[in-house]
Residue, then its C-alpha position, 0 to 999 in steps of 0.5 A: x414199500x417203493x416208489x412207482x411212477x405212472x404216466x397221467x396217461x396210463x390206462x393201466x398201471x399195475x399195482x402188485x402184491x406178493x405175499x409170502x410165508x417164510x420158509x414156504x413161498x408164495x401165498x395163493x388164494x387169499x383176498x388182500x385188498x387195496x385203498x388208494x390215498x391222495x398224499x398228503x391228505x390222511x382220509x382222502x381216498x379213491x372211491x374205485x366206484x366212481x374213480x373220484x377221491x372222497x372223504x367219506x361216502x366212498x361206493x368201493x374203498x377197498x378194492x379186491x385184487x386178482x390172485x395171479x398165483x404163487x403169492x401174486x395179486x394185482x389189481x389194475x389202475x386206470x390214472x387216466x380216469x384220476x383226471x390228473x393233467x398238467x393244467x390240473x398239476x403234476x406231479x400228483x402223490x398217491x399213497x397205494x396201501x395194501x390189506x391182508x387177512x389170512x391164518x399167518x397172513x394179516x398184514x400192511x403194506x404201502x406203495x408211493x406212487x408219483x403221477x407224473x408226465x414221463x418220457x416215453x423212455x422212462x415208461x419203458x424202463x419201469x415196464x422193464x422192472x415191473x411187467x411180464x418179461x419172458x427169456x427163450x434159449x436159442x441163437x439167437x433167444x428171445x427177450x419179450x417184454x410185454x405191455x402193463x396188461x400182460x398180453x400184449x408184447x410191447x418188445x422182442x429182441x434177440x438175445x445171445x450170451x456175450x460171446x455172441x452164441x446160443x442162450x440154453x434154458x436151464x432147467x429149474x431157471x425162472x425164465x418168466x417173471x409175472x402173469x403167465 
């Protein structure tokens, strides 16, 4: 479980599963699902039909998420379209759960996530910690940051070790980190 803050404004907000088998790695190829619950409310959730919480009659509670490969699933959420503003009030308190069911598998997991005004220096800090981030070697390296949708580059900047010379790939390093 953790906490992640999204900008009300945010079209995009990944919410990300990775499931593992001790031992053995990343799981691909299962279907894990995910619910979003208006906190505090115990049935409250997000019909991802309509893009409208509800109690009961939901279209889509469950929704499927896209396997990205080696044990990672994601599933994009649109905040923008929760209609959250600071006239409605903020910050709002989602509570994402996660469903899996799989030979060695099945299990729950959850996710906070707080609605919130942010800073632009704070969304940038969480796609740091959260998005698609590439290292290449050379002199300089490159670091690219890319934006929630995993395509888009948000940011390059060169990179050097701290003498200031060339950054080498090592081979067997994990120099990318999320979609590919």
């Amino acid at each position: 479980m953790s906490t992640l803050e999204a900008d009300y404004n945010d079209t995009s907000f990944p919410l990300e599963l990775v499931i593992n088998l001790s031992g053995q790695g990343g799981v691909p190829g299962l279907s894990p699902t995910v619910a979003i619950r208006l906190s505090p409310s115990t049935n409250n959730y997000l019909d991802w039909s309509t893009m409208t919480f509800k109690t009961s009659g939901w279209g889509v509670k469950n929704q499927p998420m896209t396997d990205l490969g080696t044990g990672i699933y994601q599933q994009i959420l649109n905040v923008a379209a929760l209609g959250f503003t600071p006239l409605t009030g903020l910050p709002q308190k989602l509570l994402v759960e996660y469903t899996s069911t799989g030979t060695n598998t099945s299990g729950i997991a959850e996710d906070t996530v707080i609605v919130s005004e942010l800073r632009p220096d704070a969304k940038i800090a969480r796609q740091f910690d959260t998005n698609r981030l590439v290292a290449l070697g050379g002199l300089p390296g490159t670091l690219t940051l890319y934006q929630d949708d995993g395509v888009t580059v948000q940011s390059v900047q060169p990179l050097t070790d701290y003498a200031g010379a060339t950054v080498v790939n090592t081979p067997g390093t994990p120099a990318k980190r999320g979609p590919a």
